[in-house]
C-alpha positions in Angstrom: -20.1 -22.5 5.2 -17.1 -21.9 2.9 -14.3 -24.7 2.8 -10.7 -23.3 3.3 -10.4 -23.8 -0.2 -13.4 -21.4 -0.8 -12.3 -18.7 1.4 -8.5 -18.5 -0.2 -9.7 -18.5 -4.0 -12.7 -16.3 -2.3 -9.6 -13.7 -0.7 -7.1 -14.1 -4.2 -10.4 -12.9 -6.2 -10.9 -9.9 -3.9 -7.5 -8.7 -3.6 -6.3 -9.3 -7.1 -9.8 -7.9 -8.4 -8.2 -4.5 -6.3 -5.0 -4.2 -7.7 -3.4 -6.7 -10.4 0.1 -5.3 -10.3 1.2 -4.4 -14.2 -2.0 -3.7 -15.1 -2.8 -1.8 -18.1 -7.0 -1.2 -18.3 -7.6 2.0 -17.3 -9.4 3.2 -14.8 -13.2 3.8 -15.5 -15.1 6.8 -14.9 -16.7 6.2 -11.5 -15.3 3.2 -10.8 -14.3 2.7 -7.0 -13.3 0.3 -4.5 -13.9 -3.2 -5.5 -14.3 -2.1 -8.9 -11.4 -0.4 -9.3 -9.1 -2.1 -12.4 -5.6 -1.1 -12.7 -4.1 2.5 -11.9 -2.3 3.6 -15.3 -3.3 7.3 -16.1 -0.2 7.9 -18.1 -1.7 5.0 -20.7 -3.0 6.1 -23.9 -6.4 4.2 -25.3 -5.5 1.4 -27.7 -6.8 3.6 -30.5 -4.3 6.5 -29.2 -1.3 4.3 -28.9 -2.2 2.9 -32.7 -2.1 6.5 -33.3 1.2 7.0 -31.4 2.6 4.5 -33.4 2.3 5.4 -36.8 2.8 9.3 -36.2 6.4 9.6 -34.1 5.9 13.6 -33.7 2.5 12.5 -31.3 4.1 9.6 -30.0 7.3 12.2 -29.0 4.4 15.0 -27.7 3.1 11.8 -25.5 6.4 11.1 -24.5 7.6 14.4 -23.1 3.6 15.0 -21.4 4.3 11.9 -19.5 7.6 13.3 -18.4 6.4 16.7 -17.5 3.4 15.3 -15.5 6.0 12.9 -13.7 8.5 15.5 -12.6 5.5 17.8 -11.7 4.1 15.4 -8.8 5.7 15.8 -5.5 5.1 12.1 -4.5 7.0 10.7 -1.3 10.0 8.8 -2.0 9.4 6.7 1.1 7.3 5.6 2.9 6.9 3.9 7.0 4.5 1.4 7.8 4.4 1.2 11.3 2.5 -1.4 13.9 3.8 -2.5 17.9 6.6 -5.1 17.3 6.8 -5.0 13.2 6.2 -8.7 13.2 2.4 -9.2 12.5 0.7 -6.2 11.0 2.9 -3.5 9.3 4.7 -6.1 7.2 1.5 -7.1 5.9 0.3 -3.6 5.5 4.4 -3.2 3.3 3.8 -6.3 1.2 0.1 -5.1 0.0 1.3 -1.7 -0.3 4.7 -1.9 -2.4 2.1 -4.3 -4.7 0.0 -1.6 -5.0 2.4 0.6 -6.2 4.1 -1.1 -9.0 0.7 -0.6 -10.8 1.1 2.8 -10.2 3.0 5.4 -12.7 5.9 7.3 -11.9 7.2 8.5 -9.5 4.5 6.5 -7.3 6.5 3.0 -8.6 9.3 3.9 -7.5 8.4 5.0 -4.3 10.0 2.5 -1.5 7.9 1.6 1.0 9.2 -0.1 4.5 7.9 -0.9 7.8 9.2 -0.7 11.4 7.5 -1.3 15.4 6.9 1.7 17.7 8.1 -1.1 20.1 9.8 -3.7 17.7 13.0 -5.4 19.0 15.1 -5.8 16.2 16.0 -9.0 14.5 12.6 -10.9 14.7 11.2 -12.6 11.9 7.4 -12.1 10.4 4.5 -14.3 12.4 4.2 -17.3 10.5 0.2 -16.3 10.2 1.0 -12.9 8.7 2.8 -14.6 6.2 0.4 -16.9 5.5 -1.9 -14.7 5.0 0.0 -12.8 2.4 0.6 -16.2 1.0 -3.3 -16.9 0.4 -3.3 -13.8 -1.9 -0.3 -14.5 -3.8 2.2 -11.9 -2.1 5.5 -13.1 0.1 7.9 -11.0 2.0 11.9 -12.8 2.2 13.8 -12.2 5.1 11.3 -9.8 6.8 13.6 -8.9 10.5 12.0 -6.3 12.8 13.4 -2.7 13.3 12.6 -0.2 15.7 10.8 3.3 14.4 13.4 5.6 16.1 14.0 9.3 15.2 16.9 8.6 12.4 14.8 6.4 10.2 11.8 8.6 10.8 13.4 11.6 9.7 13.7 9.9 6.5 10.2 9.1 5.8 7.8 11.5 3.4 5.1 9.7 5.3 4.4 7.7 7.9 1.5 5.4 8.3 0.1 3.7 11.3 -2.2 0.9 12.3 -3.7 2.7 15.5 -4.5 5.8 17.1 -2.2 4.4 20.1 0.7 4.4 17.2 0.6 8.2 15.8 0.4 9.0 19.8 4.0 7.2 20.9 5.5 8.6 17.6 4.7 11.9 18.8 5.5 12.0 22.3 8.7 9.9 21.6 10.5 11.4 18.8 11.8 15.0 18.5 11.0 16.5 16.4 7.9 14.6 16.1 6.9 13.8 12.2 4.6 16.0 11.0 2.8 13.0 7.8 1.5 10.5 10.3 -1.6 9.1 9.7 -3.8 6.1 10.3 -3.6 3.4 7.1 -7.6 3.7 7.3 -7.7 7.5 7.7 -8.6 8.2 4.3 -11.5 6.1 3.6 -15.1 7.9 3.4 -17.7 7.9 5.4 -18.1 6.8 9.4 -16.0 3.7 9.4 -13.3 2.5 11.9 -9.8 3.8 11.3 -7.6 1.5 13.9 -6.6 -2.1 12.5 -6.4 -4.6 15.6 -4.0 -6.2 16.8 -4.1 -10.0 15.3 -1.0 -11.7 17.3 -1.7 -14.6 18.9 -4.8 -14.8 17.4 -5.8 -17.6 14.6 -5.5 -17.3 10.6 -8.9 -16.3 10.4 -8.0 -13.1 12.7 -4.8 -12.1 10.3 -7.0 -12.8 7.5 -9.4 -10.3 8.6 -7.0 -7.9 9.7 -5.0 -8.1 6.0 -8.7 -7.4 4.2 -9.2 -4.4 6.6 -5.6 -3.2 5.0 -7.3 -4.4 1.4 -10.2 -2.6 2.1 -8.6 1.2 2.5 -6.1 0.9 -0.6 -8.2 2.7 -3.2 -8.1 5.2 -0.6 -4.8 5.6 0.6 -3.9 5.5 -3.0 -6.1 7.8 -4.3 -4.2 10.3 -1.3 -0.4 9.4 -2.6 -1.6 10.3 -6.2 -2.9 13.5 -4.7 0.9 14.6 -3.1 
């Protein structure tokens, strides 16, 4: 039986071993889920960037092919986690996500990511277990309050992403025009697996814990989807 001490090395390993923000090792040919090292395609080889270096005419052609692929993506500018009351879940789902994305290349860093309740009253803070949980895998959120998914804020989102099926339905019965990017955090992951993530509140730090690795478990898909936009 792992010790406490076991299982939150045991969760660090895991997610950093996903995404180590800054990262510059490329990504290898074939490499997938836990595997994956770092999300940099715009970084040149070391023997590249040697030659980059001592040639400034290929480090300038480098320079503006970076720029040109940037401008040419279409990636969302924001983006809406969204869970029941904003308090347990989708400020989890935030804090792994916005991690995520500062390994990414532009425009995906600078994309701003934020997360709101389909029945959230505004003001409350972040359950103490969601936070610990983020905590055991070296992420905090300060001053997380609740806000309430309503048509204004929604209208603003490229895309919105929910925890359940339950979710995606309120959004569209209760907003008009209803958002047309709603999806399930899980939705892009392969195979015949479940897309919903449970409700953990009230539950113990074991449950959050579980819940946060089922948010772990679908980034290399959900990113691989943001890089495709």
């Amino acid at each position: 039986m792992q010790t406490d001490h076991n299982r939150t090395f045991s969760a660090y390993n895991r997610f950093a071993t996903y995404f180590p923000a800054g990262s510059t090792q490329a990504v290898r040919p074939g490499c997938y889920g836990r595997k994956v090292l770092g999300n940099l395609p715009l970084l040149l080889p070391p023997s590249a960037r040697l030659q980059t270096q001592n040639n400034p005419k290929a480090a300038r052609l480098h320079s503006a092919a970076a720029y040109l692929f940037s401008i040419g993506m279409s990636a969302p500018k924001l983006i809406i986690v969204v869970c029941t009351a904003n308090v347990c879940r989708s400020p989890m789902a935030e804090a792994l996500l916005r991690h995520a994305l500062r390994a990414e290349p532009e425009p995906l860093r600078s994309c701003k990511v934020i997360s709101a309740g389909v029945a959230a009253r505004p003001g409350e803070k972040m359950s103490e277990n969601s936070r610990t949980a983020l905590s055991k895998v070296g992420l905090r959120i300060d001053e997380h309050l609740s806000r309430l998914l309503d048509s204004q804020l929604a209208d603003q989102a490229d895309l919105i992403l929910c925890m359940t099926e339950s979710h995606r339905a309120v959004i569209q019965l209760a907003l008009n025009p209803a958002p047309d990017k709603i999806y399930l955090w899980r939705d892009f992951m392969p195979g015949n697996t479940d897309r919903e993530i449970g409700d953990p509140f009230g539950g113990s730090i074991r449950e959050y814990e579980a819940c946060r690795d089922e948010m772990v478990d679908a980034l290399p898909s959900l990113l691989a989807h943001l890089r495709s936009l």
